[in-house]
Structures are given as structure tokens and as C-alpha cells.
C-alpha positions in Angstrom: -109.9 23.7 127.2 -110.2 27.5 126.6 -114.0 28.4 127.5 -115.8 31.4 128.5 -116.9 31.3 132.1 -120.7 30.8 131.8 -122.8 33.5 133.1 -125.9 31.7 134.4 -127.9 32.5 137.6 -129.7 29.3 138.0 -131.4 28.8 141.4 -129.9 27.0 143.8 -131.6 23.1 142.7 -131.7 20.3 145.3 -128.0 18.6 146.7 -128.6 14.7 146.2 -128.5 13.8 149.7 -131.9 16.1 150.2 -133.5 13.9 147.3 -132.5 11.0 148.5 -133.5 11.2 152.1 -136.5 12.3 150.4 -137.4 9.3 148.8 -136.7 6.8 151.8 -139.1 9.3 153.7 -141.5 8.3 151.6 -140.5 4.4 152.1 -138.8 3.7 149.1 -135.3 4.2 147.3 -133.8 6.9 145.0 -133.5 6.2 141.1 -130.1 7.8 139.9 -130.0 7.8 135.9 -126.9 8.7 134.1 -127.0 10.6 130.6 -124.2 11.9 128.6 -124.6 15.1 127.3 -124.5 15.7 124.0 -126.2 12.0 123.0 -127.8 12.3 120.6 -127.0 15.9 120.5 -126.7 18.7 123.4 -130.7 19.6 122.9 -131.6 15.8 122.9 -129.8 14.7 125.8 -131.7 17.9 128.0 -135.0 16.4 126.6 -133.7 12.6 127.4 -133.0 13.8 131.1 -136.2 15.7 131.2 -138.3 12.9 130.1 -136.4 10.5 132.8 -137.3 12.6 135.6 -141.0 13.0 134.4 -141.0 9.1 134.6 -139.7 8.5 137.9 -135.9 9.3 138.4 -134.9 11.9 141.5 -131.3 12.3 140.8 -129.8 12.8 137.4 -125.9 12.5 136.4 -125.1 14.6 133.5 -122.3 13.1 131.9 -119.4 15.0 130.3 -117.7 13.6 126.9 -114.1 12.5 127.8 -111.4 11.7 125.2 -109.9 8.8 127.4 -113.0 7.5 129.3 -111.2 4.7 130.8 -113.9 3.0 133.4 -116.7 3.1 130.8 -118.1 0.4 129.0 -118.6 0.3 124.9 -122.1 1.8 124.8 -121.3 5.1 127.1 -118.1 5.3 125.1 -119.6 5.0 121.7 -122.1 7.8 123.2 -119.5 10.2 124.2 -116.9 9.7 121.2 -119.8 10.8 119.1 -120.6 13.5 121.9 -117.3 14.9 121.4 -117.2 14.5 117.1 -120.1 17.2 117.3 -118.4 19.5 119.5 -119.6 19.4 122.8 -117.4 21.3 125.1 -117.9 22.1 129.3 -120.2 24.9 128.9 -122.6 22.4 126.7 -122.7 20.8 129.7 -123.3 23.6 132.6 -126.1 25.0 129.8 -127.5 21.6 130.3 -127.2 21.3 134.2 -129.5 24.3 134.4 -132.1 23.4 132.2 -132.5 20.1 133.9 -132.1 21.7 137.4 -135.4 23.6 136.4 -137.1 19.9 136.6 -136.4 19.8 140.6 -134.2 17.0 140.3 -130.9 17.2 141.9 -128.2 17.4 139.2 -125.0 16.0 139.5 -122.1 16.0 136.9 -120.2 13.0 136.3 -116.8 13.5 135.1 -113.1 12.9 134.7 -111.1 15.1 136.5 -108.9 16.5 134.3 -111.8 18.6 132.2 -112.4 20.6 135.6 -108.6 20.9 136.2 -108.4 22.0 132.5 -111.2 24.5 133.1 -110.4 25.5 136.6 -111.5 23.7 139.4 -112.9 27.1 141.0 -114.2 28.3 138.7 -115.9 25.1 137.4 -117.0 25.1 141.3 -118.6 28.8 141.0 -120.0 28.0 137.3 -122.0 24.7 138.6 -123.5 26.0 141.6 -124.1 29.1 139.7 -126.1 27.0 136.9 -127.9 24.7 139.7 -126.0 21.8 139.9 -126.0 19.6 142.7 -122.3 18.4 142.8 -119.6 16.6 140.9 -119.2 12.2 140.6 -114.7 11.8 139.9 -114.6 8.4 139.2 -110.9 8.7 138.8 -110.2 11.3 142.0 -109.7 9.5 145.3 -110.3 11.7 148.5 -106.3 11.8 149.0 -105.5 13.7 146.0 -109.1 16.0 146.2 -107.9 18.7 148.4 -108.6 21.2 145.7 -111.7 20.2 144.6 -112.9 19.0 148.7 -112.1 23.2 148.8 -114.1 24.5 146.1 -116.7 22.2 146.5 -117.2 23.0 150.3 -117.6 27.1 149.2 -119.9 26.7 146.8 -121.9 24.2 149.2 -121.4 21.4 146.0 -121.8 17.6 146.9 -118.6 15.4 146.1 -119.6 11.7 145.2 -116.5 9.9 145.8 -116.6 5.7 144.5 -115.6 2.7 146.2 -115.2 -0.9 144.9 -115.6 -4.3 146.1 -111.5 -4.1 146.5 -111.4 -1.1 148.9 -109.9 -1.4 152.3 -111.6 -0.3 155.6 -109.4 2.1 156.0 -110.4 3.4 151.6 -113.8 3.3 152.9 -113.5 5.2 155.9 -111.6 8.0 154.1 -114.1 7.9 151.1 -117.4 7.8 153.3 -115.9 10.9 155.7 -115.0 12.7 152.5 -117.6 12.1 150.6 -121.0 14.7 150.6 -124.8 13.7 149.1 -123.7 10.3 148.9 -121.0 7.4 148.3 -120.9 5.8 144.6 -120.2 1.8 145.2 -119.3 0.5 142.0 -121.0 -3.2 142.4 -118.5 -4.7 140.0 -114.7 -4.7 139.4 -114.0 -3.2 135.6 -116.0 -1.0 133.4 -119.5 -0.1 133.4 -121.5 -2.2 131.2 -125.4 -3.8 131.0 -125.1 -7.1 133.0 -127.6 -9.8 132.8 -127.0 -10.2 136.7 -126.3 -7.8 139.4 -122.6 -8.1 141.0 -123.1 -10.8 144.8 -120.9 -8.7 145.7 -122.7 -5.3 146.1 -125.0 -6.6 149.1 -121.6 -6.9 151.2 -120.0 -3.5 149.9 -123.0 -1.5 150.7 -122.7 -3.1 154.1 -118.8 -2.3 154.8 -119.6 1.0 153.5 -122.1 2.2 156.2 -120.3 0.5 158.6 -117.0 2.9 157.3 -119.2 6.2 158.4 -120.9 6.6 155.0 -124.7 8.2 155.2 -126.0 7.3 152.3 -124.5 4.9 149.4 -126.0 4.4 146.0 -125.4 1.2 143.6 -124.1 1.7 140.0 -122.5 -0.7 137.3 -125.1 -3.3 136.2 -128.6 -2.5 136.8 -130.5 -2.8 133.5 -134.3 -4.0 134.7 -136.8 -3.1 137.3 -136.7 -6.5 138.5 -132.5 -6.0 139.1 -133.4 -2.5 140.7 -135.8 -3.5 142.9 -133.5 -5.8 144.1 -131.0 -3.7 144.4 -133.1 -1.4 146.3 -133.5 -4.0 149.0 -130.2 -3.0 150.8 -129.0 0.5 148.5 -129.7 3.7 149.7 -130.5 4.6 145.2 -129.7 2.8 142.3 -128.1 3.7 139.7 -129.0 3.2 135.7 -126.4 4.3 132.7 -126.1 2.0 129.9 -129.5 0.5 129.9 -130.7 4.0 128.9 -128.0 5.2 127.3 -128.2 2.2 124.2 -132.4 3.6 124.0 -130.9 6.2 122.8 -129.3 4.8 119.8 -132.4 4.8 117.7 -132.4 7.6 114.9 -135.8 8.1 115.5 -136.1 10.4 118.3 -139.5 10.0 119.2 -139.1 6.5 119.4 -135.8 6.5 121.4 -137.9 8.9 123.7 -140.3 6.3 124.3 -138.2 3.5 125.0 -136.3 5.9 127.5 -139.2 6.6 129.5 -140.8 2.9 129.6 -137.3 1.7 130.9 -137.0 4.4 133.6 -140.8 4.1 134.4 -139.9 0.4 134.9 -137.1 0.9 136.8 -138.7 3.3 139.3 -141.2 1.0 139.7 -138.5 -1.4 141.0 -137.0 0.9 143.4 -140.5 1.5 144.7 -141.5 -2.4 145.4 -138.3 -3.6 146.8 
């Protein structure tokens, strides 16, 4: 992936451990919405994660289009295949890091590895902080084979959001929640991400193993599609976290109306993780 290095001079924005401490401060949980850029296109996916954190979210993943997105689920590949068909490259996505770091949210990146490694995991490092990014989520990097990326990230002061899964051993755990900065990822459900009419039983207990491994903070993802579901989610998670519930409002043509449907569903959802 030949790119130009970006040249932005963002400030600093907020690491997702800050936000998230933040919120339970304030006696409630975090809401962490996932968006892939360039869905609908690159300008409407900035406005999409705008208008989530003007109705309630504190952290934001930015998603970046991936050829072989192997743990998604149909809607968030459909989203990124057509992501990619237009064109959207790395920088697309550090341009949008910065203009949604200007909202306050902490931004994080959520991405394959081998983009960054494509890129340059340095200077991906140098380019994120640089444009106001919070961190990176690898879904597909385990702390064992990070030591690169563990480096870069701690000199540019980046959080690394490693997952765990309902299969992970105390030992996994341990390793993940020690390497781990801002927060650990528990994926509530073996297999893809996906809309599920139920959240995952087995998230309650994976949460629990977790902070008993070391981990600080640990957010739920994979599932949570309804205020009601994040509320109760919220009841033992640290932040929960939304991706192909908003992802398929998105879908309408008609931007102002996809827009809407957007912010009712993360003004829902917020709601949940505020009466848990």
C-alpha cells in the first residue's frame, strides 16, 4: 500500500481509558460505536461518527476497509467491500481520525494488521497520534506476536485494545489484560460479528475472568443491537460496544434519513448504558 505519510498536527484527543473512567465517574458506562470509513463514502462516515457522538457515544472505532475481513459479519463486510470499490485507502482514514478527534471523543482505529504492516507500523504509530487518534483495536494480533506494534504504540503514548473470547485460557487472559492499554475487547460470542436478537450468557462470565486476569477496564462487543441489550450489558461491562446495528442504518440512500435513524439508535443505546 504505497501512501504518502500524512502531515497532520491534530491535538493530542482523549486515550479511551480517560473516557471511559470518565463515564463510570459519572455513574454510568461507556458507549463504544464502530463505523467504517468510507460507508457511505469517506465524507459521510465523518458526519455518521459525528452525529453518534453528538447523541451519546464517548468512544468511536473508525474502521478500516479490509480485503479479507475474516471476523466480520455480512453487514460490516458489505460496508467495507463497497468502502474499498470507491477507493478508500489508509490516509482516508487518518483524515478521518482527526476530524472526528475534534468532537472530544477518544478515537480508536479498528483494523487488521496487515494494512499497518503494509504501511509501516511506525510510521502508522507517528501518523495516528499525529492526527489524534486514541489507539489501534487488532482483532487478528495477539499480544505474543505484537512486539512491534506494543513498541510503537508505547512511543507515541497509543492505546492497544487487544480481544479475548469466551475460549481464552487464564493464562490468554492474563497476557492479553497486562498487554493491553485503554481497555480489553471481550468478544461476547464465538464467530463473526453480527446483530443478535440476544446477547451471548456467556459474556457476564468473560467479563468476570477477565478482571480477575489483571485487566482495568473490559468493554463488550459482538451482539448488542438495542438499548434494552445495552443496558444490560452495562450491568457488569466496563462499555459496550455497537457495530452492525448502526452500520445497516446506514444503508438507506437517503442520507438525511440514514442520519436520523443513526442518531435515534445511538440515542437509544446511550440511554441503556445510562439506566443499567
Amino acid at each position: 500500500m504505497d501512501e504518502q505519510t500524512t502531515t497532520t498536527t491534530a491535538r493530542p484527543g482523549p486515550r479511551s481509558g480517560a473516557v471511559i473512567d470518565a463515564a463510570l465517574a459519572e455513574g454510568r458506562k461507556a458507549l463504544v460505536v464502530y463505523l467504517p470509513v468510507g460507508f457511505p463514502t469517506v465524507a459521510g462516515s465523518v458526519e455518521a461518527a459525528r452525529t453518534a457522538v453528538d447523541a451519546g457515544a464517548d468512544v468511536v472505532e473508525l474502521g478500516l476497509p479490509y480485503s479479507d475481513p475474516g471476523m466480520d459479519g455480512e453487514v460490516i463486510q458489505h460496508a467495507t467491500t463497497q468502502a474499498l470499490a470507491q477507493g478508500t485507502r489508509v490516509t482516508d482514514v487518518l483524515h478521518a481520525v482527526e476530524e472526528v478527534a475534534r468532537t472530544g471523543a477518544a478515537v480508536l482505529v479498528m483494523t487488521y494488521y496487515n494494512p499497518v504492516l503494509r504501511y509501516g507500523v511506525e510510521r502508522f504509530a507517528r501518523d495516528l497520534a499525529n492526527a489524534g487518534g486514541a489507539g489501534l483495536i487488532t482483532p487478528d494480533l495477539v499480544p505474543d506476536e505484537a512486539d512491534t506494534w506494543v513498541s510503537a504504540a508505547d512511543a507515541h503514548d497509543l492505546d492497544k485494545v487487544f480481544l479475548v473470547a469466551p475460549s481464552s485460557t487464564d493464562a490468554r487472559l492474563a497476557m492479553t489484560a497486562t498487554a493491553s492499554r485503554g481497555f480489553v475487547y471481550a468478544a461476547s460470542t464465538m464467530g463473526v460479528t453480527g446483530v443478535r436478537s440476544a446477547v451471548d450468557t456467556h459474556a457476564r462470565e468473560l467479563v468476570s475472568r477477565t478482571r480477575e486476569a489483571g485487566a482495568a477496564r473490559v468493554c463488550v462487543g459482538l451482539g448488542v443491537s438495542t438499548g434494552e441489550q445495552a443496558a444490560e450489558v452495562a450491568g457488569y461491562a466496563d462499555g459496550v460496544i455497537v457495530g452492525s446495528a448502526l452500520v445497516r442504518t446506514l444503508r438507506d440512500p437517503d442520507e438525511r434519513a440514514s442520519r436520523t435513524a443513526l442518531r435515534s439508535l445511538v440515542e437509544d443505546l446511550a440511554d441503556g448504558v445510562r439506566r443499567h
